[in-house]
N, C-alpha and C positions, 0 to 999 in steps of 0.2 A: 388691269383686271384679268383675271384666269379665270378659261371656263376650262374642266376635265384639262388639265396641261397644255389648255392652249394659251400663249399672251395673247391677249384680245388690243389688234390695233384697231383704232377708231378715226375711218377717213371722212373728212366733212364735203360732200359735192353742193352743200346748200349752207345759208347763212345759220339755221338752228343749230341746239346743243340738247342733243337727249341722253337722259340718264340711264341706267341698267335696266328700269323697269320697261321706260318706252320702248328698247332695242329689242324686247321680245312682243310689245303688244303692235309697233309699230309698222301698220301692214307694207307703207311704202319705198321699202328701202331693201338693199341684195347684202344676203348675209353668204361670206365666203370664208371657207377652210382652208390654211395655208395660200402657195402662190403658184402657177404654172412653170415656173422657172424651177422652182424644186420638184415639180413632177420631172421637168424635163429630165433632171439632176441624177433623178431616182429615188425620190425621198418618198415613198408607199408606204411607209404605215402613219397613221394617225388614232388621236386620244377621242374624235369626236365620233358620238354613236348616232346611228341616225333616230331614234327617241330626242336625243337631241338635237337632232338638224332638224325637223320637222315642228322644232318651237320658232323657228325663224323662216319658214315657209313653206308651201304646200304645192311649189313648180321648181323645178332645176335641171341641171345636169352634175356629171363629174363621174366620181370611180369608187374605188373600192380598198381597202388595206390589201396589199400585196398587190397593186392593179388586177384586180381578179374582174375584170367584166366593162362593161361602160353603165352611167346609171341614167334612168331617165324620171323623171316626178311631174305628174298630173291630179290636180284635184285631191290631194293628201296621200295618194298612193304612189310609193316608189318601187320601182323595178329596177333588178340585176340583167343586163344582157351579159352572158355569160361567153366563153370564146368558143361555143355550141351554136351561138347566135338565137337561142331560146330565152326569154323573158323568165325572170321567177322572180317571185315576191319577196319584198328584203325585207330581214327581219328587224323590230328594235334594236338590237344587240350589237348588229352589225358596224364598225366603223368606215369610215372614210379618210383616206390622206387627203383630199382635193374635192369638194363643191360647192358649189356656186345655187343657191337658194333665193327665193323669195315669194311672198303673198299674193300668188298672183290675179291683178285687176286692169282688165284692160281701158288706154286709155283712149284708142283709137280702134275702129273692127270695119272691116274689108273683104268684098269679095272677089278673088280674083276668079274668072272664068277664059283665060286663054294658056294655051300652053306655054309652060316655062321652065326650062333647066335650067340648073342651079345659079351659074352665073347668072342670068335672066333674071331670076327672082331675087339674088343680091342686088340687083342693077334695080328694081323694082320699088324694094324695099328704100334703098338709098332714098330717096327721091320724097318717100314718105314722112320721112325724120326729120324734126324742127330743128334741129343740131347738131354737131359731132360731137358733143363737149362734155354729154351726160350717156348714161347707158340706158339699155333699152331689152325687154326680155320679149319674147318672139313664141306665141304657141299658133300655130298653122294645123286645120286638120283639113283633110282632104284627100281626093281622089287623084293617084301618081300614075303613071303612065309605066313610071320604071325607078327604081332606088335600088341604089347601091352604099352598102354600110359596112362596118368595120366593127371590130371588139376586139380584147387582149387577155391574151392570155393568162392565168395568176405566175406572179414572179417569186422566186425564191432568191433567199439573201448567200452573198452579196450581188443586191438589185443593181442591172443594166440599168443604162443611162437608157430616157422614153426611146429617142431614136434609135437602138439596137432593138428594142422590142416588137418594134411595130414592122421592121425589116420581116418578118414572116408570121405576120397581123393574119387573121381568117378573115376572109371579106366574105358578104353574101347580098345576092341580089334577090329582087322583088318583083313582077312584072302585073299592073293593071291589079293594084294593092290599093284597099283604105287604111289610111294612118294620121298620125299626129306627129307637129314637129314640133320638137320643144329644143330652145335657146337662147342666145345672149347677142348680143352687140355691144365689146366695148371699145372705148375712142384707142386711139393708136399712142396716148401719150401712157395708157396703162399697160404698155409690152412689159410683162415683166410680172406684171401681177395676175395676169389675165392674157386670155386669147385676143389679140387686136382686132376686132373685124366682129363678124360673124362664127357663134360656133354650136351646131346645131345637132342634136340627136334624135332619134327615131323609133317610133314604138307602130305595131299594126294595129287596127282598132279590135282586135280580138285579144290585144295584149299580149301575144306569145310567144311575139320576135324584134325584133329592129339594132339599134349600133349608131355608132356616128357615122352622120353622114359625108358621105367620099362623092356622092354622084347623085342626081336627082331629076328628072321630066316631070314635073307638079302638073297636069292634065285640068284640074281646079280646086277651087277649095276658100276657104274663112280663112283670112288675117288680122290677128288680133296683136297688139303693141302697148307693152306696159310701161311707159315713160318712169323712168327710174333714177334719183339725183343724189343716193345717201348710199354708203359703202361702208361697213363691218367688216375688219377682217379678224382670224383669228389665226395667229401663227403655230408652228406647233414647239413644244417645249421637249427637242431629245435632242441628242449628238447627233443625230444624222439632217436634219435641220438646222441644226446650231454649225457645222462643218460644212457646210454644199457651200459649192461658190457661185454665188446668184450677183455676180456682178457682170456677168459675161453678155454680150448682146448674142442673142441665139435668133434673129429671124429668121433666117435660110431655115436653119433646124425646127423651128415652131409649123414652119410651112408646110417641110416633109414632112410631121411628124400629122397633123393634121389635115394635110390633104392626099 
């Protein structure tokens, strides 16, 4: 199946078989643009528009054609963090090489009330999760202590491989900030297609900054976790996708590249 030049792979993490129509009406399941390994690669431009990404969910993260920003998506509005580290509103038009979507309904909600940096609250979270084996999407709002975030630059062709870019990434920091954390959990057998672990981005609640997050003090806050077992992807249809060589184990690199 092709959506706008993408082949659309169809991963099953649950016994059903749903058809074209259900993959858009179907709120439970994370619809994904290309694979992290081709970000790594340098593969930035993509055929999907977010008009389009916003038929298969209304939470995410990911980026932008030409890695121009980091994105974050709340409640049907998506935001550009841009390498200014300023929020601005993304228009329909706009494509993506790389993100990760879905409808988001929480399946468990939580309040934390003690201090907790970042490892902390991965150590936290762990604990919560009925399994490693399915993914999980993560929106946190709350009161931080202190965050520290990250954005990229927009790249011009022929596009650096992720890890030369982020070697002189703009970081910015927050101190005693309201914000939201929106992101993913997926299991460690999807390296390759996906962030192993935990990968989380950042917005204030006035909407007019944030990035991925590098560093975080969560002071307290709501935790919400939307159990998630069905997986879309949509690969993209050009030479520069069709030539990356995504056979390569790039942990080490995933890890600089992300943390």
């Amino acid at each position: 199946m092709k959506i706008n030049g993408y082949l659309l792979v169809v991963t099953f993490l649950s016994i059903a078989i749903y058809g074209c129509t259900n993959l858009q009406k179907n709120e439970d399941i994370v619809f994904q643009t290309s694979t992290i390994s081709a970000l790594l690669e340098g593969v930035y431009d993509g055929n999907v528009t977010y008009k389009d990404l916003k038929k298969h969910g209304d939470f995410g993260i990911g980026t932008f054609n030409n890695l121009d920003g980091e994105m974050i998506g709340l409640e049907g509005r998506f935001y550009q963090i841009k390498a200014d580290g300023i929020a601005y509103s993304v228009l329909d038009s706009m494509k993506t090489p790389f993100a990760v979507v879905t409808f988001f309904k929480p399946d468990k909600a939580l309040l934390l009330d003690k201090l907790a940096n970042c490892k902390q609250l991965e150590q936290y979270l762990d604990n919560l999760l009925p399994t490693k084996n399915i993914i999980y999407a993560f929106k946190i709002k709350g009161n931080f202590k202190y965050i520290k975030t990250r954005s990229v630059p927009k790249q011009s062709k022929p596009y650096p491989p992720l890890i030369e870019v982020v070697k002189d990434q703009p970081t910015f920091e927050f101190n005693n900030v309201t914000g939201t954390i929106a992101g993913f959990w997926f299991p460690d057998y999807m390296e390759g297609v996906n962030v192993p672990g935990y990968h989380f981005h950042f917005i204030t609640e006035d909407r007019k900054a944030g990035g991925h997050i590098l560093d975080c003090q969560l002071h307290n806050g709501r935790i919400e976790i939307d159990y998630l077992s069905e997986l879309f992807m949509a690969l993209p249809e050009n030479s520069e996708f069709y030539n990356a060589d995504l056979t390569k184990k790039k942990t080490g690199e995933l890890e600089n590249v992300e943390k």
